[in-house]
PDB file of N, CA, C and O in Angstrom:
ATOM      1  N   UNK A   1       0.838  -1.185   0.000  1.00  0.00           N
ATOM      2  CA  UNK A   1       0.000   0.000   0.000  1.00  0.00           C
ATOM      3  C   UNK A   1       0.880   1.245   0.000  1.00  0.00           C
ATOM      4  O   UNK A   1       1.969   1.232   0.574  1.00  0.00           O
ATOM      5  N   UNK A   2       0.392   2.388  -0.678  1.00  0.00           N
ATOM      6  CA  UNK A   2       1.070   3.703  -0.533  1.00  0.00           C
ATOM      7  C   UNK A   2       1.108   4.017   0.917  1.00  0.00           C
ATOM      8  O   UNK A   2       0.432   3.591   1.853  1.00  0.00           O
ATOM      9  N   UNK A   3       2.276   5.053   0.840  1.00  0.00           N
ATOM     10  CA  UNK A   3       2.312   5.791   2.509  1.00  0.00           C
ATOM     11  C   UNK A   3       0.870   6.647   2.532  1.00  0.00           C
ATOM     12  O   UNK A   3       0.069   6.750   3.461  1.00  0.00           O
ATOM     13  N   UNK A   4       0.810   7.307   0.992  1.00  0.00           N
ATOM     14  CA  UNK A   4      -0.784   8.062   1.535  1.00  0.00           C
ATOM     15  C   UNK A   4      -1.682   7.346   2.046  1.00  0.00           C
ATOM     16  O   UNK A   4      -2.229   7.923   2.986  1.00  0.00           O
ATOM     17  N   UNK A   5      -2.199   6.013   1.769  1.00  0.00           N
ATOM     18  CA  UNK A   5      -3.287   5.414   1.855  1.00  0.00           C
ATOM     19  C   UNK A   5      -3.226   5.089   3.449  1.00  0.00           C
ATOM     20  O   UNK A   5      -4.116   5.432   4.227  1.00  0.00           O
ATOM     21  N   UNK A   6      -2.465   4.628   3.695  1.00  0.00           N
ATOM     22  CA  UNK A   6      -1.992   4.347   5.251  1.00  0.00           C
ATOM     23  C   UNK A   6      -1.699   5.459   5.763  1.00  0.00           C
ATOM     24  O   UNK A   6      -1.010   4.944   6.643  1.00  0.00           O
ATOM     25  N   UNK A   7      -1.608   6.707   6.015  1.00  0.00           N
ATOM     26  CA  UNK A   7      -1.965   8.161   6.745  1.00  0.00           C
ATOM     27  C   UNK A   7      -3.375   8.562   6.930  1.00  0.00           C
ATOM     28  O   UNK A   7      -3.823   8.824   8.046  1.00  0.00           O
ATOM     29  N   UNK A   8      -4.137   8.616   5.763  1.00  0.00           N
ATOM     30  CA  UNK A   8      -5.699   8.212   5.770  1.00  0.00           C
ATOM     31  C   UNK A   8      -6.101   7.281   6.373  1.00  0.00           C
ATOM     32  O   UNK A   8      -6.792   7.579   7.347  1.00  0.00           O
ATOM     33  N   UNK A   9      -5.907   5.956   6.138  1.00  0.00           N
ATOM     34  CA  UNK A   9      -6.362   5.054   7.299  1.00  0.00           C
ATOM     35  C   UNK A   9      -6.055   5.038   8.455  1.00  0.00           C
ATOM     36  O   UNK A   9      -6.845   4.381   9.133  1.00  0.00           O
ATOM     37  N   UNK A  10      -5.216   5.491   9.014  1.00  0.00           N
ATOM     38  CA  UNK A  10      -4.925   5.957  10.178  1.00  0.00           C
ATOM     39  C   UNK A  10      -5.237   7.000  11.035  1.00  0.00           C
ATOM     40  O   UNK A  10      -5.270   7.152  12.256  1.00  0.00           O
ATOM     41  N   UNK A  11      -5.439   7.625  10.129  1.00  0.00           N
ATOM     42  CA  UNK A  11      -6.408   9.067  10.467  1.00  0.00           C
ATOM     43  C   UNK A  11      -8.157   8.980  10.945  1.00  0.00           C
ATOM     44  O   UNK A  11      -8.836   9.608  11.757  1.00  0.00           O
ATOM     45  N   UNK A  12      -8.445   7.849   9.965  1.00  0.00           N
ATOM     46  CA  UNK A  12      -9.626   7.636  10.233  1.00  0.00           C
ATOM     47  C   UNK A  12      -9.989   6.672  11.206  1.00  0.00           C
ATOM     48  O   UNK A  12     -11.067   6.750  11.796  1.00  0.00           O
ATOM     49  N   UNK A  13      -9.103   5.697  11.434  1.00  0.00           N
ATOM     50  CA  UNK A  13      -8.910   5.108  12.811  1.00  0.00           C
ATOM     51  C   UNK A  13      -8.741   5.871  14.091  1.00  0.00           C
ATOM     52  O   UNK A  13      -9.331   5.581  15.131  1.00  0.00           O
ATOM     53  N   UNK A  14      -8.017   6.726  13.971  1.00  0.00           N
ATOM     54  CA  UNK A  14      -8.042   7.620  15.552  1.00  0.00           C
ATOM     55  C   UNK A  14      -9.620   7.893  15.460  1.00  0.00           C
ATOM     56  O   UNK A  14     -10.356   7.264  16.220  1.00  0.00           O
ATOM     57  N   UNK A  15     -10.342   9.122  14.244  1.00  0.00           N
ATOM     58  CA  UNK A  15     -11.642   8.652  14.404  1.00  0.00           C
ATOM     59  C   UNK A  15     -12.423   7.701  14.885  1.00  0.00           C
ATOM     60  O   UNK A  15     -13.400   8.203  15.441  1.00  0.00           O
ATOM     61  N   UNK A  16     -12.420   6.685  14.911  1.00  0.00           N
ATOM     62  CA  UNK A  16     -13.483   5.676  15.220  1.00  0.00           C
ATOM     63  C   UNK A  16     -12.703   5.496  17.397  1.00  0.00           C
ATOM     64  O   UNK A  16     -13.434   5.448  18.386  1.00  0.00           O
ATOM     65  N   UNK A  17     -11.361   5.454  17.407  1.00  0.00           N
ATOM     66  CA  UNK A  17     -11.069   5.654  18.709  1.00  0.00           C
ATOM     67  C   UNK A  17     -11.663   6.686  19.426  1.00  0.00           C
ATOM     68  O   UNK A  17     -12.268   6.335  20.439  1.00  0.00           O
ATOM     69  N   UNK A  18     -11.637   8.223  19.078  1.00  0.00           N
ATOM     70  CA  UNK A  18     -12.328   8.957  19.126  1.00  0.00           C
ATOM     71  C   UNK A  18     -13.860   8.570  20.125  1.00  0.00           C
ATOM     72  O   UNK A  18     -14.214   8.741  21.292  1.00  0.00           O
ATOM     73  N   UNK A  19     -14.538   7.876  18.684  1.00  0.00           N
ATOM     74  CA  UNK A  19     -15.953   7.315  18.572  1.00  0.00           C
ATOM     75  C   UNK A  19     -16.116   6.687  19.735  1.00  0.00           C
ATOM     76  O   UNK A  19     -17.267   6.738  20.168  1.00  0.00           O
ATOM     77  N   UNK A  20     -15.040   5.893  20.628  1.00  0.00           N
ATOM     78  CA  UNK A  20     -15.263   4.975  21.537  1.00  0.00           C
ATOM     79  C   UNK A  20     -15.174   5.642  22.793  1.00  0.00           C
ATOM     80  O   UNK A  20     -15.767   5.152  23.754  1.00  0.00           O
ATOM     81  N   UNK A  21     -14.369   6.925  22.950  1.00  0.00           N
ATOM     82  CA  UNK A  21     -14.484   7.381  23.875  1.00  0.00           C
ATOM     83  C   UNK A  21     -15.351   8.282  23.615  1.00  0.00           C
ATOM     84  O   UNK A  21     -14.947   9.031  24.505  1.00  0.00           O
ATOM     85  N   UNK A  22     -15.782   8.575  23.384  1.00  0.00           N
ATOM     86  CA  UNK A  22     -17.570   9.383  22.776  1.00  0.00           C
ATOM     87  C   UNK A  22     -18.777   8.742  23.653  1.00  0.00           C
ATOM     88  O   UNK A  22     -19.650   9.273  24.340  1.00  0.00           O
ATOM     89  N   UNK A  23     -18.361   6.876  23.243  1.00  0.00           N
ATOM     90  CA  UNK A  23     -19.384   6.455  24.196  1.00  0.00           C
ATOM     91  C   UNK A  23     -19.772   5.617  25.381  1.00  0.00           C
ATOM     92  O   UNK A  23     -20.803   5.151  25.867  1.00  0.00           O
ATOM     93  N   UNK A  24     -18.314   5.635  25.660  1.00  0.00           N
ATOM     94  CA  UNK A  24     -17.910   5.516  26.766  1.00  0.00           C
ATOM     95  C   UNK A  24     -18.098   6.756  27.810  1.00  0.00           C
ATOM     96  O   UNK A  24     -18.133   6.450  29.002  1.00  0.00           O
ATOM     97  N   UNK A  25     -18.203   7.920  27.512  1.00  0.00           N
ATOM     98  CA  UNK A  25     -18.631   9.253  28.359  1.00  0.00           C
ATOM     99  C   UNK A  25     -19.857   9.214  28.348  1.00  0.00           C
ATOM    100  O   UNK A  25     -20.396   9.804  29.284  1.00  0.00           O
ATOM    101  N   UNK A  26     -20.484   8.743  27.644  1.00  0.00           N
ATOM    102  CA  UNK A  26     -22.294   8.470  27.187  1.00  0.00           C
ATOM    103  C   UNK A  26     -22.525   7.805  28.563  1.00  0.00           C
ATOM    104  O   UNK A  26     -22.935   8.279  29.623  1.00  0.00           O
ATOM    105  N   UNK A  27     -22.031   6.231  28.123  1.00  0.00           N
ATOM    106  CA  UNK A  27     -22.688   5.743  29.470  1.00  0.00           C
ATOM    107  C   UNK A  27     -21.985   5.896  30.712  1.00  0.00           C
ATOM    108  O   UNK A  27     -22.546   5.594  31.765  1.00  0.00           O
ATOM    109  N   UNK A  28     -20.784   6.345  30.691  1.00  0.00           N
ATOM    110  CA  UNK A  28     -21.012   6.856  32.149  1.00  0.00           C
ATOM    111  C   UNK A  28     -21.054   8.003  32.821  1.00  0.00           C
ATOM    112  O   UNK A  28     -20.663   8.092  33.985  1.00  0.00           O
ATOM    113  N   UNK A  29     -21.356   8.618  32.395  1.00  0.00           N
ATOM    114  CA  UNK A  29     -22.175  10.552  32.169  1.00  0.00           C
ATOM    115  C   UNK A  29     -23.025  10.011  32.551  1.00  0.00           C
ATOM    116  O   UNK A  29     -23.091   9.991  33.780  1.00  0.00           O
ATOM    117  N   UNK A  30     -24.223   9.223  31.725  1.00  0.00           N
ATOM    118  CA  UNK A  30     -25.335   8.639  31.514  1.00  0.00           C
ATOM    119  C   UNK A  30     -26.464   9.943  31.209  1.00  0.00           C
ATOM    120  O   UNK A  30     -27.662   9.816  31.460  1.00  0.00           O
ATOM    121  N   UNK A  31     -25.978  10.965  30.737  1.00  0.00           N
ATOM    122  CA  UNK A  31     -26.493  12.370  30.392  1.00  0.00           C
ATOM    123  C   UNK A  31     -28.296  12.102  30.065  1.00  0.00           C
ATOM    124  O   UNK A  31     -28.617  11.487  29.048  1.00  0.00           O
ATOM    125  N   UNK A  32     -29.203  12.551  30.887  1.00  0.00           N
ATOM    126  CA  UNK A  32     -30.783  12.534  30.343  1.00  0.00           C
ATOM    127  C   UNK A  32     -30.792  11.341  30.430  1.00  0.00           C
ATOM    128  O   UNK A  32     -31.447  11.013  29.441  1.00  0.00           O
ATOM    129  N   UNK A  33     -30.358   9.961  31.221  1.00  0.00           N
ATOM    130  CA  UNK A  33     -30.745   8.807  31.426  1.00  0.00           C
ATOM    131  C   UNK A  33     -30.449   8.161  30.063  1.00  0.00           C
ATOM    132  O   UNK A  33     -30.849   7.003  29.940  1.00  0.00           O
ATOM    133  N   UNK A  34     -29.834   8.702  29.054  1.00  0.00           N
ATOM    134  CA  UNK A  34     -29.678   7.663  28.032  1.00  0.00           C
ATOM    135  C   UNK A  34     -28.329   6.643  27.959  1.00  0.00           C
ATOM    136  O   UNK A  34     -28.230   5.883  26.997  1.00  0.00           O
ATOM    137  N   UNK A  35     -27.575   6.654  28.728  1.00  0.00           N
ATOM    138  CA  UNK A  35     -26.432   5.679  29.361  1.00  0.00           C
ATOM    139  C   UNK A  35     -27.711   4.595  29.525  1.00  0.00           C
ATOM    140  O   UNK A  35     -28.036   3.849  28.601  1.00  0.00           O
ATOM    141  N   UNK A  36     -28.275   4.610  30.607  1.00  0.00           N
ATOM    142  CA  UNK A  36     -29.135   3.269  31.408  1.00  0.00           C
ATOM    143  C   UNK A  36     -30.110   2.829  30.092  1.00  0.00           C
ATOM    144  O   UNK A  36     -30.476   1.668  29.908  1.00  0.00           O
ATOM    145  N   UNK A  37     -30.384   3.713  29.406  1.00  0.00           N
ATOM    146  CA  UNK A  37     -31.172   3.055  28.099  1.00  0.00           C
ATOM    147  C   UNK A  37     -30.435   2.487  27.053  1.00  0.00           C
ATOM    148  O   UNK A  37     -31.068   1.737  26.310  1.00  0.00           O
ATOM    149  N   UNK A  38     -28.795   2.733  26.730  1.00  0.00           N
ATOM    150  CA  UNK A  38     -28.116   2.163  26.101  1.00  0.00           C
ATOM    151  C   UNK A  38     -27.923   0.790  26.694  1.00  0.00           C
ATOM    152  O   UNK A  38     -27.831  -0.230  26.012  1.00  0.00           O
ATOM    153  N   UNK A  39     -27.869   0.831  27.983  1.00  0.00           N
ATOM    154  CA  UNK A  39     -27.363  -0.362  28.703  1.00  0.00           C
ATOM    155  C   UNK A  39     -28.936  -1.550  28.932  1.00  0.00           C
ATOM    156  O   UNK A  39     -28.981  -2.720  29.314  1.00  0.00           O
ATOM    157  N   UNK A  40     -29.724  -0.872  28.624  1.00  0.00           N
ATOM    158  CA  UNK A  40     -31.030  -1.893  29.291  1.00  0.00           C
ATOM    159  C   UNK A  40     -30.667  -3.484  28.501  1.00  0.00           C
ATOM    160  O   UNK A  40     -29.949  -3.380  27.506  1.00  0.00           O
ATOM    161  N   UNK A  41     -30.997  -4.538  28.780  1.00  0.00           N
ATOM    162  CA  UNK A  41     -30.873  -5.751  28.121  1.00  0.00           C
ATOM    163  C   UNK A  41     -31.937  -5.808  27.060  1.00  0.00           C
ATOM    164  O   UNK A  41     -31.751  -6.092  25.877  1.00  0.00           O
ATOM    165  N   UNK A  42     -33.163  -5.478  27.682  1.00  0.00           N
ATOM    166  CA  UNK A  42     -34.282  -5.210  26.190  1.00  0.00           C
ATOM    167  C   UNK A  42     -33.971  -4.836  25.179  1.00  0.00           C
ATOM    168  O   UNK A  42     -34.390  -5.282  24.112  1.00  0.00           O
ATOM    169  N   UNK A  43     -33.106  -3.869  25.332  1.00  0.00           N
ATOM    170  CA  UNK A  43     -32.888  -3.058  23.324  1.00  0.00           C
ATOM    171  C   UNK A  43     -31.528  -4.067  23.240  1.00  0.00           C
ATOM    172  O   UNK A  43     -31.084  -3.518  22.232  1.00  0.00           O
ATOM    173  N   UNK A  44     -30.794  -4.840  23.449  1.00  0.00           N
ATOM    174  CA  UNK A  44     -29.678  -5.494  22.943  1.00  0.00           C
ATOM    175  C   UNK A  44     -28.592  -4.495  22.752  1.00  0.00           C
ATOM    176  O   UNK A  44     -28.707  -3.428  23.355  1.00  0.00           O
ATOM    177  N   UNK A  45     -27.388  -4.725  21.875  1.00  0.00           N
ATOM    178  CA  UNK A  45     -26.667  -4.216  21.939  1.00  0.00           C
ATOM    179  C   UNK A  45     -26.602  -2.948  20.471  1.00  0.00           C
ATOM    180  O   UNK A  45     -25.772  -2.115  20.107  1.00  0.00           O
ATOM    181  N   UNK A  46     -28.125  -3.450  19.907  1.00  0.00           N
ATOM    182  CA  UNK A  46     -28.037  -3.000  18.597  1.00  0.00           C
ATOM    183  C   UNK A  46     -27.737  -1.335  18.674  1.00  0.00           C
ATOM    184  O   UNK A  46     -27.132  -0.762  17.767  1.00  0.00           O
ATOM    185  N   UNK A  47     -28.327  -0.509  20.089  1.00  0.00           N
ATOM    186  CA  UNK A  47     -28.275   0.915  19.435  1.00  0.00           C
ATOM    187  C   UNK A  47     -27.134   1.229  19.978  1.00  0.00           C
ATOM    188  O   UNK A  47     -26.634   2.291  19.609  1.00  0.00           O
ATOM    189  N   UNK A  48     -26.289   0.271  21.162  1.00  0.00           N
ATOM    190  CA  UNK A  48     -25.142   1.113  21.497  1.00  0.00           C
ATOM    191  C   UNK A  48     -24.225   0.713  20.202  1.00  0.00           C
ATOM    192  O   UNK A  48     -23.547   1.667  19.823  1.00  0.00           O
ATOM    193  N   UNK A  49     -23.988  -0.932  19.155  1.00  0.00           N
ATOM    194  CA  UNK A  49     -23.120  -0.590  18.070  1.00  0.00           C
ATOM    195  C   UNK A  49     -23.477   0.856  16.565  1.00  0.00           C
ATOM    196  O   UNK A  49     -22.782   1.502  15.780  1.00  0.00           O
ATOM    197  N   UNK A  50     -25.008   0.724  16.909  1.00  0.00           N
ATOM    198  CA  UNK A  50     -24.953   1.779  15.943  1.00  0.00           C
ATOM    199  C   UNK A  50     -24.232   3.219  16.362  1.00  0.00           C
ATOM    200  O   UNK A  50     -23.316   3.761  15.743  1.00  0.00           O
ATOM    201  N   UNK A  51     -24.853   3.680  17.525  1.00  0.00           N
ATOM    202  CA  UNK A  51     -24.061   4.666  18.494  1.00  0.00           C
ATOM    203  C   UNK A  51     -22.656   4.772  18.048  1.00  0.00           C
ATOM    204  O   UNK A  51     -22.475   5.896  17.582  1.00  0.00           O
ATOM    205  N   UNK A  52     -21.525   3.998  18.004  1.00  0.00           N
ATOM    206  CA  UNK A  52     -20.572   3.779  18.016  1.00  0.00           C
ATOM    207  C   UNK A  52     -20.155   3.882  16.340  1.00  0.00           C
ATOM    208  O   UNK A  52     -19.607   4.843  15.801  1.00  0.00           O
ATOM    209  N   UNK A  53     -20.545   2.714  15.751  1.00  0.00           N
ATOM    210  CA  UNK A  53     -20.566   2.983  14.287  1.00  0.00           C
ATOM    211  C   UNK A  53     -20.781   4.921  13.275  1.00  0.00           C
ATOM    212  O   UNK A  53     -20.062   5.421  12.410  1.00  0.00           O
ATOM    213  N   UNK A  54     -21.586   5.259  13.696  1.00  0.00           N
ATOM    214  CA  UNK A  54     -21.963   6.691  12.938  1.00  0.00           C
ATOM    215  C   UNK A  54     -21.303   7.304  13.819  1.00  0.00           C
ATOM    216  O   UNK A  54     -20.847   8.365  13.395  1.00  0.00           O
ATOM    217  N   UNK A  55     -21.023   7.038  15.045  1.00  0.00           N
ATOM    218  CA  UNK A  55     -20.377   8.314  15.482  1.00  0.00           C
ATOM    219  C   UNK A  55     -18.405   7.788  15.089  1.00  0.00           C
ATOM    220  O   UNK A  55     -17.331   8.382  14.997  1.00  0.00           O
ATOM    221  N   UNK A  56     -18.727   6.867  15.015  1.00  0.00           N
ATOM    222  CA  UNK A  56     -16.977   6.698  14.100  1.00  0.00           C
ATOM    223  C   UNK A  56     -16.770   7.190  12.887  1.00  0.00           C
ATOM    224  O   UNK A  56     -15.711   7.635  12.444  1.00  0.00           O
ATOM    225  N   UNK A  57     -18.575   7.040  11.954  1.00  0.00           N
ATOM    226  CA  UNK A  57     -17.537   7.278  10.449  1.00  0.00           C
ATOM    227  C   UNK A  57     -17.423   9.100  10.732  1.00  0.00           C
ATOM    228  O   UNK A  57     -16.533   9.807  10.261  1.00  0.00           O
ATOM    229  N   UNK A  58     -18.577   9.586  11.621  1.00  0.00           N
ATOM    230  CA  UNK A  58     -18.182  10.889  11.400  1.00  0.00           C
ATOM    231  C   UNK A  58     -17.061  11.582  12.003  1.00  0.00           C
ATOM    232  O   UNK A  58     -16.523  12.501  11.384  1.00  0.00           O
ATOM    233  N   UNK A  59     -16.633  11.209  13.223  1.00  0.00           N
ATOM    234  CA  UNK A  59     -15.051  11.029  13.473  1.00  0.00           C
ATOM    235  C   UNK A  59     -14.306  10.869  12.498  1.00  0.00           C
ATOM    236  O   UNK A  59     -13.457  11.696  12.167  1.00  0.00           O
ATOM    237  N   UNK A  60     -14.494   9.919  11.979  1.00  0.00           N
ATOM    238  CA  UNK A  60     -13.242   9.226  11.175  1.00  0.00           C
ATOM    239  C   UNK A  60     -13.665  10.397   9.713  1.00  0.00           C
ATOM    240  O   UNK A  60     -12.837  11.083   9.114  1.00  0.00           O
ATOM    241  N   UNK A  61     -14.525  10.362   9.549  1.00  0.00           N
ATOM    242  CA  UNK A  61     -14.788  11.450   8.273  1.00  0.00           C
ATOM    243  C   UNK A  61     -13.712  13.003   7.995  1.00  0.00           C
ATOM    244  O   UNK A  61     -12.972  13.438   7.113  1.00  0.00           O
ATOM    245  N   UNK A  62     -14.369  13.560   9.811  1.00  0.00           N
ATOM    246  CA  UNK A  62     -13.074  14.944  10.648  1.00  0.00           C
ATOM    247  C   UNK A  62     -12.079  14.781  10.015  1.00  0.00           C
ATOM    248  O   UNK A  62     -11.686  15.468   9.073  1.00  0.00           O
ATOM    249  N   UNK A  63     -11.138  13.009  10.902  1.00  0.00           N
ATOM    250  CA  UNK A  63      -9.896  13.533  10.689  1.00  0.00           C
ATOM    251  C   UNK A  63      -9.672  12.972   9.341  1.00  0.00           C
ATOM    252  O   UNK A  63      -8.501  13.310   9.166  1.00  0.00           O
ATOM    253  N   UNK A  64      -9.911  12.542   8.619  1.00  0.00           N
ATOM    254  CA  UNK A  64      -9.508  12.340   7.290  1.00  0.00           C
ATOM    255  C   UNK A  64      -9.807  13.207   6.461  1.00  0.00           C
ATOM    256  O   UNK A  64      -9.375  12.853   5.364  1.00  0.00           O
ATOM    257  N   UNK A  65     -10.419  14.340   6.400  1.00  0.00           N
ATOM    258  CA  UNK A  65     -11.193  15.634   5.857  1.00  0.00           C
ATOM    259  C   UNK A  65      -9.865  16.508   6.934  1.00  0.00           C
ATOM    260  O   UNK A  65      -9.740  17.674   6.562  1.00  0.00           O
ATOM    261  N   UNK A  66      -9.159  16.232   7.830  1.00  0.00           N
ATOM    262  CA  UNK A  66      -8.332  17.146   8.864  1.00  0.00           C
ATOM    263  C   UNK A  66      -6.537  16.769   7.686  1.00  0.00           C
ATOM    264  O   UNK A  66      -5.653  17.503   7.245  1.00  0.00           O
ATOM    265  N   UNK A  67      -6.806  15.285   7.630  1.00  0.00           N
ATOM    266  CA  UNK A  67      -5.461  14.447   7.046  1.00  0.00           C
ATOM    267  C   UNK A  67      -5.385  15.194   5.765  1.00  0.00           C
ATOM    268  O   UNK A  67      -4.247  15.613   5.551  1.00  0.00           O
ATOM    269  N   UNK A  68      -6.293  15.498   4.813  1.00  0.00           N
ATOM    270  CA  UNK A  68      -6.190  15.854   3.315  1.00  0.00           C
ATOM    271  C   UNK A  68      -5.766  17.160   3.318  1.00  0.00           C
ATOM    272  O   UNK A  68      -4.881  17.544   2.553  1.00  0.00           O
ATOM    273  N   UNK A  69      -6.552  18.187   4.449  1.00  0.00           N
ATOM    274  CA  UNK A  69      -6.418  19.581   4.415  1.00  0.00           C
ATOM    275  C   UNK A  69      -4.836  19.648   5.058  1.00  0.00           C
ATOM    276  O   UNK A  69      -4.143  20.296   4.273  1.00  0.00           O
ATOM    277  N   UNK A  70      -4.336  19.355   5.802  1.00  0.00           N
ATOM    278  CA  UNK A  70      -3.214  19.043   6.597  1.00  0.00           C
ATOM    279  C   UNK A  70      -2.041  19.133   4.948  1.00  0.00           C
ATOM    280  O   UNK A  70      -1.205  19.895   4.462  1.00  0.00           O
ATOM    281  N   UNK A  71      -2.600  18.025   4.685  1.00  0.00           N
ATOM    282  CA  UNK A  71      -1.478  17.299   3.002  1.00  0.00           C
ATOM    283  C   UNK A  71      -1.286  18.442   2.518  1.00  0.00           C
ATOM    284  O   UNK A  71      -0.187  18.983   2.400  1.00  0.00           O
ATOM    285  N   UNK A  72      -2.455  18.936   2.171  1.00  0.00           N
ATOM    286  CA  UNK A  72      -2.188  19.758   0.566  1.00  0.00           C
ATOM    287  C   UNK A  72      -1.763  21.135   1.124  1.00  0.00           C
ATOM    288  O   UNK A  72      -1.995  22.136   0.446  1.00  0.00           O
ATOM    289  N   UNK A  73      -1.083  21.250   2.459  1.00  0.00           N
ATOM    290  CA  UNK A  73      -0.692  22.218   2.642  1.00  0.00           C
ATOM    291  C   UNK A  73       0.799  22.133   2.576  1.00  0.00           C
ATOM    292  O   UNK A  73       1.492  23.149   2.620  1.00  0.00           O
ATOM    293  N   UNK A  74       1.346  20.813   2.460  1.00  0.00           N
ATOM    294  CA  UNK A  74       2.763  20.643   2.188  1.00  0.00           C
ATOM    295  C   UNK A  74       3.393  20.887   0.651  1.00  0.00           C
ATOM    296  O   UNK A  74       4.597  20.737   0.447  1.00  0.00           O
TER     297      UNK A  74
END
């Protein structure tokens, strides 16, 4: 793989790390009781991976939209 392609992916990985500590402050903030509703066993785990998922690509979106603007300034 190019070095670019792997600066971008990497970039967009801190994004999605980002993402995890995003919701990890969620539930234990538990801000407006929605921590204890992420956590209930009834809803499964489906809305805390979506939670996690969209709030990664848009993380990961930042810094890779941060990685390009960053580049083309060299």
């Amino acid at each position: 793989m190019t070095p670019v392609i792997l600066v971008f992916a990497a970039h967009a990985a801190v994004g999605f790390v980002l993402a995890s500590g995003l919701v990890a402050a969620v539930l234990l903030a538990d801000p407006g009781g929605l921590g204890t509703l992420l956590r209930l066993p009834s809803s499964g785990p489906l809305p805390l991976v979506l939670l996690w998922g969209f709030s990664g690509l848009t993380f990961g979106a930042v810094q890779f939209g941060a990685a390009l603007w960053l580049a083309a300034e060299d």
